[in-house]
N, C-alpha and C positions, 0 to 999 in steps of 0.2 A: 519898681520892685514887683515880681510875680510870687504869686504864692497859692500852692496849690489848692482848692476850693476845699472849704471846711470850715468848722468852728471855731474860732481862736479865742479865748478868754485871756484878759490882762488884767491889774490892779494897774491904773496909771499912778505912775513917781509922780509924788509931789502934789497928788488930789485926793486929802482924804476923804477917805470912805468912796472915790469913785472908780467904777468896777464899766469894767468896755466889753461888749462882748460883738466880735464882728463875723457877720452868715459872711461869707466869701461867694457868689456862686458863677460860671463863670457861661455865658451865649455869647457865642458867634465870634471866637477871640476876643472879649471883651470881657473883664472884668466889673463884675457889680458889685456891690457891695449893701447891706445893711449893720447897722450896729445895734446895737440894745445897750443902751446904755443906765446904767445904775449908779443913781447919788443921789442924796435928800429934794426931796419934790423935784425934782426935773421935768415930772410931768408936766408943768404948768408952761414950761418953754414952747411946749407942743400941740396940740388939737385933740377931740379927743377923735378915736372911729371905733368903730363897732366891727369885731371881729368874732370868728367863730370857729372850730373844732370838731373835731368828728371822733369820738372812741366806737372804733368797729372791731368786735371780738371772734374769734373763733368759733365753731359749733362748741367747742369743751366751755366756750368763757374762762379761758385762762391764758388765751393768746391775745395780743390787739394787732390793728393792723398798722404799719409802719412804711410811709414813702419816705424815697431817697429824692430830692428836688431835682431838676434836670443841671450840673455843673456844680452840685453840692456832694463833702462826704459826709452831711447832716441828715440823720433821720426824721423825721416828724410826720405827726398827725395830720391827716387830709385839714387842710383849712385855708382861710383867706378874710377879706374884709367885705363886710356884707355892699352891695352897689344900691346904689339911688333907686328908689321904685321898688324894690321886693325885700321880703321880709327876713328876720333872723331864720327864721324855720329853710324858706327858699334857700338862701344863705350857703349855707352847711350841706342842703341836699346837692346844688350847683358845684361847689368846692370836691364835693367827694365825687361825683361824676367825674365833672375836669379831671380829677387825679388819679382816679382807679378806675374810672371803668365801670363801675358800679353804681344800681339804684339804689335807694334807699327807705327807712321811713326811722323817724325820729321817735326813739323809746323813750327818752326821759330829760331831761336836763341833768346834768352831775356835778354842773361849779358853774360861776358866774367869778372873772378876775379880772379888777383894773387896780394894777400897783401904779400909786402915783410917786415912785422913787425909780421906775423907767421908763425910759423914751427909745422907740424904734425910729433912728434915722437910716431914711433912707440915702442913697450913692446923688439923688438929683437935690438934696438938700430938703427934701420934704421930714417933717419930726411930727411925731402920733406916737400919744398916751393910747393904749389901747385898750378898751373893753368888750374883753372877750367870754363869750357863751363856749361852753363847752358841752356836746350833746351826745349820752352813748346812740348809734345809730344801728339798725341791724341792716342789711343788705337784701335786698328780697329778689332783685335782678340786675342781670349784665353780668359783662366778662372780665376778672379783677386783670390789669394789664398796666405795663406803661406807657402814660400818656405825653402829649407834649409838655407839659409840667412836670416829669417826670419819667426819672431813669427806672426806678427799681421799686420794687415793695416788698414786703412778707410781714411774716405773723410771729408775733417776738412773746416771749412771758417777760413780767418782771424782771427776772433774777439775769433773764441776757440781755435786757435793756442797762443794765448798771452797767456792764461793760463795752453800750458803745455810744460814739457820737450821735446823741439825741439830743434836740434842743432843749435846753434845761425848762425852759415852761413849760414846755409839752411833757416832761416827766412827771410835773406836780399837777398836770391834768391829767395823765394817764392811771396816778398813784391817785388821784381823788375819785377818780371814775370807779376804780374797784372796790373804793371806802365808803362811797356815798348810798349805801341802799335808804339810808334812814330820807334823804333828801338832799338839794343841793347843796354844795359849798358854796359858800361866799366869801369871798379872800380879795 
């Protein structure tokens, strides 16, 4: 079955309480896949990794910045899983390069999330509980562009994020980022 790249949310029949949500995205005629899966600790099926986030705003601060994944119609925040040898901070500055184009420097921390009632499986059968840093970042150089991880970007408010395909975690990072001046979340 083909299905064109995007986000697909279900309640699976006959699993209560479990909630499937599958990135579709699609390289080289091939189909990938990940799911995120939501139901009572399922985390624990999985491993954990350490991921991270980028909220990059506009000169006003009332835009963020928004990539399209390369074969997704999913929006999301520059981000990825930090690699062996370099740090959360490294992290986040490396993900946003790879994805826009853009340098960086890391203004704050705004949430800290690891839900242990979802697991990110991925299409090769790999499963991670994920604990994710989310950091507003400002841009100080480079050229915003798409990269090979990416098709498209731009700079969204709120009120146009509710009306499109954003990954739902990345909307309660995006909405803590604005809310956090007092300090970070932790959820």
């Amino acid at each position: 079955m083909f299905l064109e790249p995007g986000c697909y949310h279900r309640k699976l029949s006959g699993s209560a309480g479990l909630m499937l949500t599958t990135i579709l995205f699609q390289r080289d005629k091939e189909q990938n896949m990940a799911n995120l899966v939501y139901s009572e600790r399922i985390g624990k099926t999985g491993h954990v990794t350490v991921g991270c986030s980028a909220t990059i705003l506009d000169a006003s601060g009332h835009k963020v910045l928004l990539t399209r994944r390369a074969g997704s119609s999913c929006w999301s925040l520059p981000s990825g899983c930090m690699d062996l040898g370099e740090s959360i901070v490294e992290a986040c500055l490396r993900e946003v390069l790879e994805e826009t184009g853009l340098h960086g420097t890391i203004t704050r921390l705004s949430g800290i999330y690891s839900d242990p009632h979802c697991l990110l499986e991925y299409a090769d059968g790999e499963c991670c509980q994920i604990v994710a840093l989310n950091f507003v970042v400002d841009a100080i150089a480079g050229q915003l562009r798409p990269r090979d991880e990416t098709t498209e970007y731009g700079y969204f408010s709120l009120a146009e994020l509710e009306q499109m395909d954003v990954m739902e975690h990345h909307l309660e990072r995006i909405r803590d980022a604005f809310d956090s001046g007092e300090g970070p979340i932790v959820n």
